[in-house]
GUKOLVEX-556112 format. One record per residue: residue in one letter; x, y, z of N, C-alpha, C in turn. Coordinates in pm, whole numbers, plus 50000, padded with zeros to 5 digits. Layout:
<sites>
AXYZXYZXYZ;...
</sites>
This chain:
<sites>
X613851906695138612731915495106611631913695209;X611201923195268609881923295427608861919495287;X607971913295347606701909095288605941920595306;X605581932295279604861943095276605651948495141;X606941949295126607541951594964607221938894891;X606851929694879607071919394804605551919594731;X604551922694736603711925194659603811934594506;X603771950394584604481959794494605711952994395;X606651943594451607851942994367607161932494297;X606331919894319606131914894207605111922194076;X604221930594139603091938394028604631946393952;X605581953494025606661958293917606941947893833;X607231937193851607801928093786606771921793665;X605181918693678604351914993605604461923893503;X604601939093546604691949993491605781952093345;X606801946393346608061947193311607791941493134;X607601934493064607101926292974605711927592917;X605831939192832604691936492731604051946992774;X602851952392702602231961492730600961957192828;X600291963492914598801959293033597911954292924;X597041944992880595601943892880595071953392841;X594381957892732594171972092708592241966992593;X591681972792589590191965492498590641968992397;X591491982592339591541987692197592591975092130;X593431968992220594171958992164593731945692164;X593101943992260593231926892231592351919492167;X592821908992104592071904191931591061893191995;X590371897091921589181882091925589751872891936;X589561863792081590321849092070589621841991987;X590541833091957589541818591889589091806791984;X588241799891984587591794292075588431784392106;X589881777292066590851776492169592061785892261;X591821795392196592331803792304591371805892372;X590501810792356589571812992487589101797792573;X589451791492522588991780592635590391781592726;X591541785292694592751787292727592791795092825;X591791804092893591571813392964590491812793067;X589921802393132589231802593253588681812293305;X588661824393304588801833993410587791837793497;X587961841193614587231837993730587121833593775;X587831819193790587971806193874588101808193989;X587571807194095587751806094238588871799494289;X589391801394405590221797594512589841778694488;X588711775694535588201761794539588321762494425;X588111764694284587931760394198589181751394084;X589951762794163591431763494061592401752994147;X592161752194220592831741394310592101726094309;X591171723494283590061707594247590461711894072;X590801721194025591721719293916593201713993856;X593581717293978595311717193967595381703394009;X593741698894105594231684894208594111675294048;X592521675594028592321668493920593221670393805;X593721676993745594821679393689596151669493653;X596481670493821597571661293859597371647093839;X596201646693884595611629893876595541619493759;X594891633293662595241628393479595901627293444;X597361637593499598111637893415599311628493447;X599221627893624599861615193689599691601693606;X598091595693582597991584193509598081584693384;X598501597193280599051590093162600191594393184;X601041602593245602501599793307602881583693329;X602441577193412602511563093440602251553193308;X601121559793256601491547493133602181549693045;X602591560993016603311565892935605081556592984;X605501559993093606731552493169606531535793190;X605161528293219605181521493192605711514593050;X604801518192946605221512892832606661518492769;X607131528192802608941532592790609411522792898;X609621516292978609691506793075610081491793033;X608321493392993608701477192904609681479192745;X609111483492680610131487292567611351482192616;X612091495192706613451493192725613921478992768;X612821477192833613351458992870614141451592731;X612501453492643612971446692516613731449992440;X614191463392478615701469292385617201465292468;X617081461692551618531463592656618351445992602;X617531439292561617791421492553618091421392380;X617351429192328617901431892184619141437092152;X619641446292229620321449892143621811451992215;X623041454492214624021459392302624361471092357;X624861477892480624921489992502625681495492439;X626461490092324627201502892182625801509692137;X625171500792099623901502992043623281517092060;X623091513092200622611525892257623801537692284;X624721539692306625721546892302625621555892156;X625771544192049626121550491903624851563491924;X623101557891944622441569991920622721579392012;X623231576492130623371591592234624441596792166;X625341591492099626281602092057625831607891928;X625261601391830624421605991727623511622191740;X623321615591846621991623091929622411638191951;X624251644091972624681653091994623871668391972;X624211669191855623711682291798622061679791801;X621321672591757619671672991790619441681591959;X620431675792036620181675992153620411692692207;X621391694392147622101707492224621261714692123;X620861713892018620011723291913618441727091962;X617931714092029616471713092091615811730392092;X616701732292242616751745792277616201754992230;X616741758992101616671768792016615231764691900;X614741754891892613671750891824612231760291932;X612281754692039611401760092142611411772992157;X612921786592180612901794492204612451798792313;X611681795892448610951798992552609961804292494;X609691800392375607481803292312606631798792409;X607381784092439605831779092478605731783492673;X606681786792718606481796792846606131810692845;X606311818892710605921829692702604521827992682;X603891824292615602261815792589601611811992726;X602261806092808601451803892893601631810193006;X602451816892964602321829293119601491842993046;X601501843292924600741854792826599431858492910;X598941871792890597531875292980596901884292803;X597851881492731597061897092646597311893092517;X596581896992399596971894092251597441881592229;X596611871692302597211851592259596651845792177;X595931858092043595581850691886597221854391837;X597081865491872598361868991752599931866991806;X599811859991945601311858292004601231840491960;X600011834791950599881819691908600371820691786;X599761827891713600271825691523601691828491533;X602071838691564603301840991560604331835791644;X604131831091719605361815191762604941804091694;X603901799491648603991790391549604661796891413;X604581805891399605591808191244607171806591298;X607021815491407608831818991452609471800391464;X608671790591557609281778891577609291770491448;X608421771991376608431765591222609741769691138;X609881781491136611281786591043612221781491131;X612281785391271613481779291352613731765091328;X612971754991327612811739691322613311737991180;X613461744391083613331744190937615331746190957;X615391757490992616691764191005617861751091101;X617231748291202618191740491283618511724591210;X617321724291168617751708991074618691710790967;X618591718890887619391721290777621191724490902;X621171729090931622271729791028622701722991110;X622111709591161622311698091196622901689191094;X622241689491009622371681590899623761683990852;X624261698790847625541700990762626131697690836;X625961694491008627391697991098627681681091138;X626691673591114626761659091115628231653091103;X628751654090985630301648790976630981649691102;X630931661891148631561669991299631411662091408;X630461652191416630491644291530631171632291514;X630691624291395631421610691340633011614891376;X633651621491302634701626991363635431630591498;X634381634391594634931637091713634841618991785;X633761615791758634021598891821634761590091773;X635441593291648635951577191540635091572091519;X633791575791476633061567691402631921572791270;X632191567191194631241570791094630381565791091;X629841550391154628271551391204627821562791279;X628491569791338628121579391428627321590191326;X628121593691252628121606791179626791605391105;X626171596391054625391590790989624001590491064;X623861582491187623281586391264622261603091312;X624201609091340623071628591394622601631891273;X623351624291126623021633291014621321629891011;X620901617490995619381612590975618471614191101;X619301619591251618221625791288617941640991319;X618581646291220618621662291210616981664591179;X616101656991110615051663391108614051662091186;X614521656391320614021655391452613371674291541;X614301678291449613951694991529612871696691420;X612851697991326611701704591276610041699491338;X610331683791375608621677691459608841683091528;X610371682091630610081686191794609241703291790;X609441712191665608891727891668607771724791632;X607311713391528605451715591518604751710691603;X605321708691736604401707491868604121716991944;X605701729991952605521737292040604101745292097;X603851751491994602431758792038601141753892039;X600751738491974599931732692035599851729992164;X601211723292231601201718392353601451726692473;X602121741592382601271748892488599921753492522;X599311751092425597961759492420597271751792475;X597631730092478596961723092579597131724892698;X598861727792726598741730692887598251745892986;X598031753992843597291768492907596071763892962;X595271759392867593301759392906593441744592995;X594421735993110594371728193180594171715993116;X594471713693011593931701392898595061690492897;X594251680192955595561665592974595501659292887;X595071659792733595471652292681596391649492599;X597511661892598598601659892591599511643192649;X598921645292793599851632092900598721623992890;X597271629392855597211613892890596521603992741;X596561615092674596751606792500597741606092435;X598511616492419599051620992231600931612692338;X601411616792480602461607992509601921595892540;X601381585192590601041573292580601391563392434;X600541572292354600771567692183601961570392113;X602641583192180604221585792113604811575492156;X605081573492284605471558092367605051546392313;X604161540292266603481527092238604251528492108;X603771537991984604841539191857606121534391846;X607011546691927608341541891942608361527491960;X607811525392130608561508092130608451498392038;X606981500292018606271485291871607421490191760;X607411498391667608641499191575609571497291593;X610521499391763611661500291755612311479691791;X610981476291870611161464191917611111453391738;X610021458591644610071450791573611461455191478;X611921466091441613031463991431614321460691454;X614271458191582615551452791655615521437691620;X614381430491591614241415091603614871416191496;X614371421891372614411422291204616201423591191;X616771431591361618771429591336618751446091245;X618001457591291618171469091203619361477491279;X619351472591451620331478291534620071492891523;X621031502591542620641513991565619621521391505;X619341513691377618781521691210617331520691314;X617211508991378615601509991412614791510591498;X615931520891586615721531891702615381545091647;X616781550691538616171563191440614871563491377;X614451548991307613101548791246612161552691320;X612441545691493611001543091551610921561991610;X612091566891648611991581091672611161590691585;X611411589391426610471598691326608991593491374;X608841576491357607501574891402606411575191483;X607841576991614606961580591740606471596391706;X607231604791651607141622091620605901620391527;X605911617891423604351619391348603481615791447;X603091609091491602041604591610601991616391689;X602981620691732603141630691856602621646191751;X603131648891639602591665191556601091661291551;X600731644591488599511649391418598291650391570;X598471639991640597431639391755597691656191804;X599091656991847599271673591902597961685391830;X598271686891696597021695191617595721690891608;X595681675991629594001676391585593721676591734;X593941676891828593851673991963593321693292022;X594131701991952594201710891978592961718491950;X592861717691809591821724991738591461738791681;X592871742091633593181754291673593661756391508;X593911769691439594721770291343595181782091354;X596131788591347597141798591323596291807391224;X596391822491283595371832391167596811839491111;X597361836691014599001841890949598931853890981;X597781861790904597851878090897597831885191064;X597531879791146598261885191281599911881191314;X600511874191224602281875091271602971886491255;X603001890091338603911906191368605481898491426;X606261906191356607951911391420607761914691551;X606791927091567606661928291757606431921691801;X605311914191822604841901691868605641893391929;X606721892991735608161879391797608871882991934;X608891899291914610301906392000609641898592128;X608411907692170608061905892335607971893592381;X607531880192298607691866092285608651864492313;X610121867392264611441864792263611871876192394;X611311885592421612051891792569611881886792698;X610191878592682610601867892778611211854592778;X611291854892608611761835992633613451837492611;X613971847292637615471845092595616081837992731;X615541841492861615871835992965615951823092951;X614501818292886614281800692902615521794892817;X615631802992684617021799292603617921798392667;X618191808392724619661812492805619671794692898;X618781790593017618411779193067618821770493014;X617861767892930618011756392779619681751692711;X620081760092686621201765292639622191756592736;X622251762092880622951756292966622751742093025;X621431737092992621071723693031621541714092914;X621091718892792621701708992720622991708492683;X624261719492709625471719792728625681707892822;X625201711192951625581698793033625151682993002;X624201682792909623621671592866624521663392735;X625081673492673626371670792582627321669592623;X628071674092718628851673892846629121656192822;X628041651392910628331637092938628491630292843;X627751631992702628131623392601629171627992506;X629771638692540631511637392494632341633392588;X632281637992684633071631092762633021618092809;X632161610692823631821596592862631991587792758;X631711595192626631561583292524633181584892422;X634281596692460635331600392407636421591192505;X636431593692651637481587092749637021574392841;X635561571692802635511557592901635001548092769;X634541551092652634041542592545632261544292525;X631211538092424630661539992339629521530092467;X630231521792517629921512292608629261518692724;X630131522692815629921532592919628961540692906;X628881546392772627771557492746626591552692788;X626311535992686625281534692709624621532192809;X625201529992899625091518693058624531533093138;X625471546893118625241554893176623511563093144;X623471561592998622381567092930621101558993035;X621311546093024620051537693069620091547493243;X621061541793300620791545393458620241560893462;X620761569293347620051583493373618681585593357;X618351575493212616601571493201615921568293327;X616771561393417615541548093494615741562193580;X616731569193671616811577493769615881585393698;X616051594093581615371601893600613541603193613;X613291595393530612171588593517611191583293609;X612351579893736612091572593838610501578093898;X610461592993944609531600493968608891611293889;X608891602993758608081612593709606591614493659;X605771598593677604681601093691603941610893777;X604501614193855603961620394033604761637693991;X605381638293979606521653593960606191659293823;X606301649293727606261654893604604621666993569;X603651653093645602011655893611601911668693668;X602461667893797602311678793884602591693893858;X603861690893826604681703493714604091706793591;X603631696093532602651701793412601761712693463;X600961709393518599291721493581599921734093661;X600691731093780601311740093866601831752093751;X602601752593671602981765093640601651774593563;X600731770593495599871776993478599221783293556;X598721775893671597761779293820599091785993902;X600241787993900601271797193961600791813293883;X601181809093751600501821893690599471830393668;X598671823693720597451831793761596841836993912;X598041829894019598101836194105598891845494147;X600021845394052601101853994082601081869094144;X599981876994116599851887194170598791886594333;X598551872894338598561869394490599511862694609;X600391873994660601561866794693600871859894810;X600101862494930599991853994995599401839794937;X598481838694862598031826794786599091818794708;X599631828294633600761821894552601981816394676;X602801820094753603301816294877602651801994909;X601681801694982600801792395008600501777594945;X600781781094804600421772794700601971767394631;X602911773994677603981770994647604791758794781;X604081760594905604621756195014604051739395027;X602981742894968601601730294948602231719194867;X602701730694773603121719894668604461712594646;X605491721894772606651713294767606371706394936;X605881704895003605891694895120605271681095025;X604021684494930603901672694875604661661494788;X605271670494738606351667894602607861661194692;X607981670194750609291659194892608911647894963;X607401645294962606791634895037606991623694954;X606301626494846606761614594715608421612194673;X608831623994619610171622494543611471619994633;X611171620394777612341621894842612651604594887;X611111599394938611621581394948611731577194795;X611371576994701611601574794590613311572594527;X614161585994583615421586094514616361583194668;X615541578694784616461572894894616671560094824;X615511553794809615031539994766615901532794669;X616361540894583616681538194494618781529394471;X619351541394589620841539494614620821523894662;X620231512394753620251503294791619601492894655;X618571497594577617971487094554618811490194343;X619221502994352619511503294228620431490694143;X620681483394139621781475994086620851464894050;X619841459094148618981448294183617951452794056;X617411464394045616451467093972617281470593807;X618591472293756619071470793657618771454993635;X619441449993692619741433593676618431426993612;X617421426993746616351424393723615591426893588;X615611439993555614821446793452615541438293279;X616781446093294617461446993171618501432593134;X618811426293221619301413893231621161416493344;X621681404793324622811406093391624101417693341;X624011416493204624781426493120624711440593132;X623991444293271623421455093236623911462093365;X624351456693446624681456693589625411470093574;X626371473993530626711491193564625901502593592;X624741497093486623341508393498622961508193609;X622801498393637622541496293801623131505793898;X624351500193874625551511693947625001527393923;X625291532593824624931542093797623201547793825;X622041540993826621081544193857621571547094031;X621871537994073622061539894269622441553194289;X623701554094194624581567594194623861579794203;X623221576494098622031592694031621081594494160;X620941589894273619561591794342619481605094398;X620741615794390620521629594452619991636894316;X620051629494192619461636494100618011636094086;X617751618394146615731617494188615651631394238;X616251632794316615421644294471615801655894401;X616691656794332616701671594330616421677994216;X616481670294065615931678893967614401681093993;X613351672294055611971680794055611971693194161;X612491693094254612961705394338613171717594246;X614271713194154614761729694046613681729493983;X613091719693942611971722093862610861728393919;X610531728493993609541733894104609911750694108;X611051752094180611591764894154611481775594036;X611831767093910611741773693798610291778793777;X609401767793765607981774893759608001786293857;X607751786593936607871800094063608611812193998;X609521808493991610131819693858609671821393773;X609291817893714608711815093563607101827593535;X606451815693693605311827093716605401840393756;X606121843693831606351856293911607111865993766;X607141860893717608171869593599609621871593652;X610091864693732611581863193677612421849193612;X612351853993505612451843193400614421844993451;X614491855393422616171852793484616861850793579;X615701842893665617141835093794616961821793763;X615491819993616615901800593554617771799093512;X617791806693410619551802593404620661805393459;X620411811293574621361806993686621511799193738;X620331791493723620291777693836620701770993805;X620401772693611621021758893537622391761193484;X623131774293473624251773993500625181768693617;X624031770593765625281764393865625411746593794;X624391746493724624011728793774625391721593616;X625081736293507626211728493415627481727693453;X627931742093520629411742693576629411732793678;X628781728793744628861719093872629021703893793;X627901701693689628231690393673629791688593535;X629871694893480631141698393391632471695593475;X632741701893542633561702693660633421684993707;X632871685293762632911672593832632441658393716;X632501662693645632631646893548633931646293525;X634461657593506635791657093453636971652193579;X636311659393717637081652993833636681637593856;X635411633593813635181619493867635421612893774;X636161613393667636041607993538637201591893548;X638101595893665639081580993694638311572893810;X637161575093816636741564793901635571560093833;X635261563493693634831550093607633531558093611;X632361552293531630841559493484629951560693659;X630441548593728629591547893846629761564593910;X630901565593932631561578394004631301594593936;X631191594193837630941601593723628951605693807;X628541594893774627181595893842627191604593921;X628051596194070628091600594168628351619694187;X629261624094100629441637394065628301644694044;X627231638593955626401647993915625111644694020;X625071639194108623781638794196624731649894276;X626031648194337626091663494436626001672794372;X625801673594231625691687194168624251694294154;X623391685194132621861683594110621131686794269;X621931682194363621401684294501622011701194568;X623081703494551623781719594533622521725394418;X622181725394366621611731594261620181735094282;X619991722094286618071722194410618341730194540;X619311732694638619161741394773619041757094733;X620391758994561620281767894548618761776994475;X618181764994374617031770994342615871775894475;X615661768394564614981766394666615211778394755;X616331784794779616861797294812616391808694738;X616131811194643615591815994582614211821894539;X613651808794555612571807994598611821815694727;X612731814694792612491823094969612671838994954;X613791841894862613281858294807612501863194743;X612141856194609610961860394505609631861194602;X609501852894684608491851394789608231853194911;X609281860194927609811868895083609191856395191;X609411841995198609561834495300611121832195336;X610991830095487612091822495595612391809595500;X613831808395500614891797895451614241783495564;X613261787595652613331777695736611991770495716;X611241781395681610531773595608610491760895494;X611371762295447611621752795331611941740895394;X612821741095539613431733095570612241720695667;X611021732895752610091724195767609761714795712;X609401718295580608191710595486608931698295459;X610191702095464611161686395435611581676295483;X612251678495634612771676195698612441663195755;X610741658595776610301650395790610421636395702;X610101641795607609951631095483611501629995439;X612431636595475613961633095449614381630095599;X614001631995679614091616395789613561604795763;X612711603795721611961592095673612611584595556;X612821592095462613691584395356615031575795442;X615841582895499616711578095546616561569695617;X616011564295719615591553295775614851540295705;X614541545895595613791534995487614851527895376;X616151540795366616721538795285618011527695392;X618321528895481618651517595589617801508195577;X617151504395638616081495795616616731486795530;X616111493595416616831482495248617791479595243;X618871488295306620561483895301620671471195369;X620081471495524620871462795608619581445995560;X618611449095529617591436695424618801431695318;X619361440395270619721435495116621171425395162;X621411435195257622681430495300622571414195380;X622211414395451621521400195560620951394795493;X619821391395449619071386095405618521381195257;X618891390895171618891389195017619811382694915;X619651371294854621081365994796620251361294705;X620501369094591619961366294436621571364394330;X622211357894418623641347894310622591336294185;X623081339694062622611324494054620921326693964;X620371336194060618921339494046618361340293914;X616851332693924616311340093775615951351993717;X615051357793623614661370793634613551369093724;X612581359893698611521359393795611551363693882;X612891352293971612641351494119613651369894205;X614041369594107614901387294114613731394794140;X612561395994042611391401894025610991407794140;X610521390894192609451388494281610181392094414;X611731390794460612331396194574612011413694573;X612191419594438612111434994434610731440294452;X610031431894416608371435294520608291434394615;X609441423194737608931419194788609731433694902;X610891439894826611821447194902610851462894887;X610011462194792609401478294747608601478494869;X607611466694916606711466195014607081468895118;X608341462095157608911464095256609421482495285;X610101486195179610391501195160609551509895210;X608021506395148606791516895175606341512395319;X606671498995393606031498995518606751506195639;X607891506595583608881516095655608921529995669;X608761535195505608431549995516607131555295550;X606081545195558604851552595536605101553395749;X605321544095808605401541495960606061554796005;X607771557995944608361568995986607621579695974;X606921582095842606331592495824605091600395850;X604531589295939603211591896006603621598296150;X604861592396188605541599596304606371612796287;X606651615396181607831623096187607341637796146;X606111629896004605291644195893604271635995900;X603411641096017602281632396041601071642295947;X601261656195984600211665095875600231662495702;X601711662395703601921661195544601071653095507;X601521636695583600651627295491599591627195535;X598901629095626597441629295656596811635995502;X597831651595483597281655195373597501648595213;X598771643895228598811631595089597601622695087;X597261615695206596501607795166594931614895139;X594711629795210593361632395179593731636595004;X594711639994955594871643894835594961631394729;X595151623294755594931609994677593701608594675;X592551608994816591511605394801590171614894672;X590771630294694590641633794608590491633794459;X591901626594445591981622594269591261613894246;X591071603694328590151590694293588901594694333;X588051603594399586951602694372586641617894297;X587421622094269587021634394179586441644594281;X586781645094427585931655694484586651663394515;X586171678794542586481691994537586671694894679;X587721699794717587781700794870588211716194854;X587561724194981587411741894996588841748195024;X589841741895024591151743795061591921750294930;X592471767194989592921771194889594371766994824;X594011767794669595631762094582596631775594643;
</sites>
């Protein structure tokens, strides 16, 4: 598409969904929707928004992973990886059901420009009946899993956490309505405290010998924490007599895409725990479950925060393609700067940092975290993508992407499945990295940029990884011999190898993407002193 059509085709496209903005229609907001709505924000403004934004939402990202961090420490010494296996397989139907609790409400909401009293009430009714509906249907289909594993702890398990969907729906439209009006305290209150909940319950029940029972407990308890802070946080109440059927439809004509997405992500997410926990054991699962936590997790203080703010501030530029372009290019040279040494880092030192963390028993995760590192780099990439989609209004090239990524990884668990959970890994990072080029491609049409562009912004900081990620190999290899070792002194070598990591990449990368980080670091300086720099988002 020439960038002289690509304007016109996105205003067609804004166009497509819902009726224009009109005065005879749109309802008195309530003073959280209207705080939900900024409007008029400047170039400078919205960008010392998106920065500060990131910054908040980066540091309760971090403590939030911190304290899931420590927890897990104290669960991987408590308890055995059946343990954890039994709930991922438990976990089945909650998981693949999620989906359908959400509906794509809370993306239709925050890409919404028109009628967001009465599109708010009415996805809070629609996700309430849905959450109501999927539990009762979890609940019946429970037996269905105990059965497919040989186990009736199992069955017992999905059955008691079937009413996991009905909390996960009384968040939806609060937490969108925090991340519409730019509001972090979603990340940096109400998850911190869901996190602190879980672990304190789940740790004091593991001592007490409750085993799986008091992982399920600490899950309901982390969820009350997470509905009630979600609503009082919000401030908001649902006006009933605006829930319209129409309402639902146009709600649901854009969110069927996110379903459609949804749908296919958590297929692939069930994927691994039938297949992993049916032909390699209950064991494997768990080992695999942990290494997918620590990988995925790995970068998500920095990606996650980021991705929070970005799709809102995408959506309100969207009908500025050069700005929006601009702001899309900004934001993935930064996002590759961080996430790309991050999941180099990880293939050399992964095994060291299982061991270390979780104890010696734990060493496959290890394996498997090393494995996953094309999944570091590349699920915030699709994720990145998707917003861009998301904003621009094409909600339907999200589940394509995540179709290549289920057929890719489906396919290839099943091919890597005789070379044991490590290899299995290994399958789904080339699938996750195929999946990120393809979202990223994509990206270059909705936005009528050069494919080569993309390749700029990267190229640097994925030279750099690679030389850092050497680095650690031929250290670990020569020089590192933790036979024998305590946890301490394991510890204190993996600080001593992280330092080493960052003196390497930060050196390459001053040579290689000397602008980038010049601009990382003026963008850090930013967050920490709270100042506003004239540079458009």
């Amino acid at each position: 598409m020439a960038t002289a059509e690509a304007v016109p085709h996105l205003n067609r496209l804004s166009n497509r969904l819902g009726p224009k903005p009109s005065s005879q229609r749109e309802q008195a907001p309530e003073p959280a929707i209207a705080a939900a709505r900024p409007d008029g924000q400047g170039q400078a403004g919205l960008r010392a928004t998106v920065v500060r934004g990131a910054g908040f939402t980066s540091g309760g990202y971090l403590l939030t992973q911190v304290i899931t961090f420590v927890s897990y420490i104290a669960f991987a010494r408590l308890a055995s990886p059946k343990v954890f296996g039994t709930l991922a397989a438990g976990w089945t139907i909650v998981g693949v059901s999620a989906f359908l609790v959400e509906s794509g409400m809370s993306a239709a909401l925050i890409q919404r420009k028109d009628r967001l009293e009465e599109a708010a009430a009415t996805a809070t009714v629609a996700t309430f009946v849905g959450g109501i509906a999927l539990s009762l249907l979890a609940l019946g289909l429970s037996p269905i899993v105990g059965f497919y594993f040989h186990s009736h702890d199992v069955g017992l398990v999905a059955a008691a956490l079937s009413g996991v969907l009905l909390m996960n729906a009384a968040t939806v439209v609060p937490d969108a309505l925090l991340r519409r009006r730019f509001s972090f305290l979603r990340t940096s209150v109400v998850d911190p405290l869901s996190a602190l909940c879980y672990g304190a319950i789940a740790v004091g029940l593991l001592v007490a010998g409750m085993g799986v029972w008091g992982l399920v407990i600490a899950t309901y308890g982390a969820g009350v924490v997470r509905v009630g802070s979600s609503w009082l946080f919000v401030r908001w109440i649902p006006r009933l007599e605006l829930v319209s059927f129409s309402m639902w439809r146009e709600l649901a004509r854009f969110g069927r895409h996110i379903i459609a997405s949804e749908f296919l992500r958590q297929v692939s997410g069930i994927a691994n725990a039938l297949l992993l926990g049916r032909f390699l054991g209950l064991a494997p699962l768990g080992e695999f479950r942990f290494g997918w936590r620590m990988a995925t997790d790995a970068a998500t203080p920095v990606t996650s925060a980021t991705l929070y703010v970005l799709f809102p501030a995408f959506a309100r530029i969207a009908d500025d393609l050069d700005r929006f372009r601009a702001a899309f290019l900004r934001s993935l040279r930064l996002l590759g700067f961080v996430v790309l040494p991050i999941s180099f880092a990880l293939a050399p030192l992964g095994e060291q940092i299982a061991v270390a963390a979780l104890g010696p028993p734990w060493r496959a995760a290890g394996t498997v975290l090393a494995a996953l590192a094309g999944v570091t780099a590349g699920l915030p990439l699709i994720t990145l993508g998707n917003e861009v989609f998301k904003s621009a209004n094409r909600p339907d090239l999200v589940p394509r992407v995540t179709l290549l990524i289920t057929v890719g990884t489906v396919a290839l668990i099943v091919a890597f499945l005789p070379f044991g959970v490590a290899g299995v890994a290994g399958g789904l990072s080339l699938a996750y990295v195929v999946a990120a080029a393809y979202a990223l491609t994509n990206v270059t049409r909705v936005l009528a940029l050069p494919r080569s562009a993309i390749l700029a912004e990267l190229w640097g900081p994925f030279v750099a990884s690679a030389l850092m990620a050497g680095g650690l190999a031929l250290f670990a290899e020569y020089v590192v011999d933790l036979d024998g070792a305590s946890t301490l002194t394991r510890l204190v070598w993996l600080l001593g190898e992280a330092c080493l990591a960052l003196l390497i990449y930060a050196t390459a990368a001053f040579v290689l993407a000397r602008a980038t980080a010049r601009e990382f670091v003026l963008t850090l300086r930013s967050l920490v002193h709270g100042s506003r720099t004239r540079q458009p988002v």
